[in-house]
N, C-alpha and C positions, 0 to 999 in steps of 0.2 A: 494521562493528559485529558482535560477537558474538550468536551465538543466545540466550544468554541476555539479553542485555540488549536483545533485540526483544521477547524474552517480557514482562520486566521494563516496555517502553514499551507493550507494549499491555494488559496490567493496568492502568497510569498512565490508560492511556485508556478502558478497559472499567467497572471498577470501579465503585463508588460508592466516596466518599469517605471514607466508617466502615469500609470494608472494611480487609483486613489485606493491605498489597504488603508483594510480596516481598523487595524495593530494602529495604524500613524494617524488616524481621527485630529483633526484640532478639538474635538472633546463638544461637551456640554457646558450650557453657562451653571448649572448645579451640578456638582461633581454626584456620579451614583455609582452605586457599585455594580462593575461588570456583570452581564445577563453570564452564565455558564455554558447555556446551548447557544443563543445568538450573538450574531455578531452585532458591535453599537447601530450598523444602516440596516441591519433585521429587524431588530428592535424598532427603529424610527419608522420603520414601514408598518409594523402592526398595526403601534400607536395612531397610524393615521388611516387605516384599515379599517378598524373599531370606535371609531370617532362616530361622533353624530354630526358634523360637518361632513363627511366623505359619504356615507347614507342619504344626506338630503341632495347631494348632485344628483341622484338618480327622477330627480323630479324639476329640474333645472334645464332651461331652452340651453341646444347649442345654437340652433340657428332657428328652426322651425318652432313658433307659438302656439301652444294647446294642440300639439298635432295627436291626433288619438290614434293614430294607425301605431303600429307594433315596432317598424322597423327603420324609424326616422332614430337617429341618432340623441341622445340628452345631452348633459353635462360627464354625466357617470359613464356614457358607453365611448362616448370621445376620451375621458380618460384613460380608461382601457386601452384603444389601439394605439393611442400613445405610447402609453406601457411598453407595447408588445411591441411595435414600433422601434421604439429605444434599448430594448432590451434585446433586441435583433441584433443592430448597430452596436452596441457595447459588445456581446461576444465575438463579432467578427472584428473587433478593433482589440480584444483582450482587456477590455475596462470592468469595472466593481459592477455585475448586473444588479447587487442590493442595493446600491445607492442608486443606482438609474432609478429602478422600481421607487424606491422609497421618496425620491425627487419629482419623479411622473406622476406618482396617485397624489400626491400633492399639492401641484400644480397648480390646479384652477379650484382650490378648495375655498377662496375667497371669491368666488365669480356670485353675482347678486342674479337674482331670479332675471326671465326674459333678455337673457346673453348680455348681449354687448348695449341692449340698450338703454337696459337696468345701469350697466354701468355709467354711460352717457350720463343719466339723470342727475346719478349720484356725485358723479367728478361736478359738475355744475352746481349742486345743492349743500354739497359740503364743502364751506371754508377748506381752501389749502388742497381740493380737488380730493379726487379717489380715482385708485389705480388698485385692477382686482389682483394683481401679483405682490403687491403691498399690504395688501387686507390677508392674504393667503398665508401670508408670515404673519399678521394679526394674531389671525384666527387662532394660529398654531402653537404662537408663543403667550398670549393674552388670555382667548376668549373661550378658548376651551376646558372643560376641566370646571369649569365654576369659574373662573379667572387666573386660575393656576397657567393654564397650559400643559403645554405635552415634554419639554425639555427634550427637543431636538438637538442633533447634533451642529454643529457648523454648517458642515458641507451641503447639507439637506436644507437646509435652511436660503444657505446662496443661494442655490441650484433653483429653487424654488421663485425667489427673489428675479435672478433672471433669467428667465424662460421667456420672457415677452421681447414682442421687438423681434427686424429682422435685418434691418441696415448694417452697414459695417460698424455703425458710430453707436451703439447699442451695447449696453452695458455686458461685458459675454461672463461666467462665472469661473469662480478662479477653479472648480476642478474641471475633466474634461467628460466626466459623468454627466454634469451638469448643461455642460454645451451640446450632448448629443441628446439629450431632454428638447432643450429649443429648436433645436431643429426637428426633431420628431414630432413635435408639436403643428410646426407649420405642414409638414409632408401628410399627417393626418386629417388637419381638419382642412385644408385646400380641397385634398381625394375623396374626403366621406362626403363632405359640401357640394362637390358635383353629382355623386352620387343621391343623396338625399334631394337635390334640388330637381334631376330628372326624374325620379321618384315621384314627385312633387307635381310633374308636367308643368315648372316654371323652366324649365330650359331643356335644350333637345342634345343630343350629342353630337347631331351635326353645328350647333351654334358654338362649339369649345374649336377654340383657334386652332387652324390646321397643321401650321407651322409648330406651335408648341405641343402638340398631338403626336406628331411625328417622331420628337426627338424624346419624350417621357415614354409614351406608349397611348396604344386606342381603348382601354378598359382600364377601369382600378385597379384592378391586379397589378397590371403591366407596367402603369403609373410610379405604384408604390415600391414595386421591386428594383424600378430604375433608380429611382429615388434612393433607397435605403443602400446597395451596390455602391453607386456611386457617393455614396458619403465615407460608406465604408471604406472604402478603396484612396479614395482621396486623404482620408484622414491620414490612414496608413502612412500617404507617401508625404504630408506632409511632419508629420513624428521622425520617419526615417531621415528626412532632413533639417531636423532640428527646427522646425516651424509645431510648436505647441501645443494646435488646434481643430478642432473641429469644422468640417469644411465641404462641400460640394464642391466640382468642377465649375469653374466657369462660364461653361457652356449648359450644363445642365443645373446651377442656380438660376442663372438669367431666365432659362425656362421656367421653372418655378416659379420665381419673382412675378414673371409676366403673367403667368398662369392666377395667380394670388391677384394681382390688378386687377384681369379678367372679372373674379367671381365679385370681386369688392364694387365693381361699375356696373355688373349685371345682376347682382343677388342681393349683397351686403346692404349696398346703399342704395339699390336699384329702385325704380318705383314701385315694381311688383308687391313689395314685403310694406310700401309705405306705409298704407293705414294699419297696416298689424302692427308696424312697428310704434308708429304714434298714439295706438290705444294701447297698447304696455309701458308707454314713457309718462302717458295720463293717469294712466291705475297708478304706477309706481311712487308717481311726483303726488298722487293726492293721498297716498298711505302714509307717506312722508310727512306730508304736514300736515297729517290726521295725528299725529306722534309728537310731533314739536308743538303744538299746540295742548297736547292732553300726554305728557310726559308720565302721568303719575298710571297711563291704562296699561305701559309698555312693562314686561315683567320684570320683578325685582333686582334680577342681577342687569339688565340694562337701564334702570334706575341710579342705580348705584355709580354707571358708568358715567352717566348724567353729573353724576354730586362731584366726581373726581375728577373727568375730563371736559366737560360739559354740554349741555344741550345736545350738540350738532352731531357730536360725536357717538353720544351714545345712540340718539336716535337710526343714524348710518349703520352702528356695527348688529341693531335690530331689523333695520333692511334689510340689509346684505344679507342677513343668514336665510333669510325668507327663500321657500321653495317658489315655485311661480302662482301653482295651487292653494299654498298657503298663503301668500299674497295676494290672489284673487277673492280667497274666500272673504279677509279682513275687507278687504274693500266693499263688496257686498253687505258683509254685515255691516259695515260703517254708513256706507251711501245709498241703498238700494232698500226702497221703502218697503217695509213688511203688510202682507197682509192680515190686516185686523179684523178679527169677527165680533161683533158686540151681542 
């Protein structure tokens, strides 16, 4: 018997039953031949491991801009505790922990430099908007590779698709790998966010609501363990009675939820971060149309993208890859006058 298909029989046997094996893939859109030691979501994990998209997260704002200290959070360290996060949650519920993985580092592999406000720019500047969980499947399926791509599997690929969003009305992904990605997602960057932001001395831990305090917990730890318990636990009893999905209490999403309002009225959108965030929306927006204007400086293979998809397009999918640093340097070299010696 092959390594993979030991892994493949003891999924068969580990599992639960609603889980996603790996034997039953809805496959790739190129058909390839089976890895012999991994299984197809081992494999799709690699593949986005050893990417140069998944490398330049580690120089990508989660929330804090140009922070030079050591232990503010990036893009790369947020997707980590996602990771771990969701791969917490998947083995206490008995789901696929390679697809969680391979679906988590994934994630936010289309997030543009400067978080969410790089995004901002971009949803405004590019015809027909931009949304970074839609670029993330770009990235994955298009832009990588030379324009090849990675030839991910299905489920990785939804999974990936929908992670964003937290409402009931929100698109949820048809595995439940996938669903417990999106919520780990929120249980993460909510608790790092408070953390990094007292860090920060933009907010104290006496100003986090007392009420939603009480019923998560008084520390991150405490927070995230409630959190993670109770998803687990809920999920369970929802499976046992033939409810399909992924899920927190009631009582302890609403805290969450609130908890997530919280940081979005005091940190997200709050005045504090204003001017940082309006000089990263200024760099971003004038790199941009430092690019639509002189299409021919932007390198060949986004060029190309230009000739086939046109202008806007290609110019965006050479934002978006931009680290922050590398987006700040272009701007400099662009706008910021050189000292000349004659």
């Amino acid at each position: 018997m092959i390594v993979r298909e030991k892994i493949e029989k003891i999924e068969n046997l580990s599992l639960i039953k609603e889980a996603t094996f790996s034997s039953n893939s809805k496959g790739r859109k190129i058909r390839e031949r089976k890895d012999e030691i991994r299984t197809c979501f081992m494999v799709d994990r690699d593949r986005i491991v050893h990417c140069k998209s998944f490398r330049r997260l580690k120089h990508k704002t989660q929330v804090y801009i140009k922070t030079w200290g050591d232990h503010y959070r990036t893009r790369l360290t947020h997707t980590l505790e996602v990771c771990q996060i969701a791969k917490t949650i998947g083995k206490g519920i008995g789901l696929n922990e390679d697809l969680i993985e391979a679906i988590a580092i994934g994630h936010d592999i289309g997030h543009v430099a400067f978080a969410h406000n790089g995004e901002e720019v971009l949803n405004r500047l590019l015809p027909g908007g931009f949304k970074h969980n839609e670029h993330s499947v770009r990235v994955l399926t298009k832009l990588e590779n030379q324009g090849r791509g990675m030839n991910l599997t299905e489920e990785v690929l939804d999974g990936i698709l929908k992670h964003s969003g937290f409402s009931n009305s929100a698109s949820k992904a048809f595995t439940l790998e996938g669903q417990v990605v999106r919520f780990s997602d929120k249980i993460a960057y909510v608790n790092h966010d408070i953390d990094d932001s007292i860090r920060a001395k933009l907010l104290k831990e006496s100003e986090l609501p007392k009420d939603l305090i009480e019923v998560l917990g008084k520390t991150h730890g405490k927070r995230v363990d409630t959190l993670v318990k109770d998803c687990i636990y809920s999920s369970i009893n929802n499976i046992n009675n033939g409810i399909i999905e992924i899920a927190l209490s009631e009582h302890i999403g609403k805290a969450l939820i609130k908890l997530r309002e919280f940081m979005f009225e005091k940190i997200y959108k709050g005045s504090v971060l204003k001017t940082e965030r309006d000089k990263a929306k200024f760099v971003l927006e004038q790199v941009f149309n430092y690019f639509l204007k002189n299409p021919d400086k932007m390198p060949s293979f986004y060029r190309t993208i230009v000739e086939n998809e046109g202008l806007y397009r290609g110019t965006a999918d050479y934002i978006a890859g931009m680290s922050d640093d590398y987006c700040l340097l272009l701007f400099n070299s662009i706008y910021v006058p050189k000292i000349v010696i004659y």
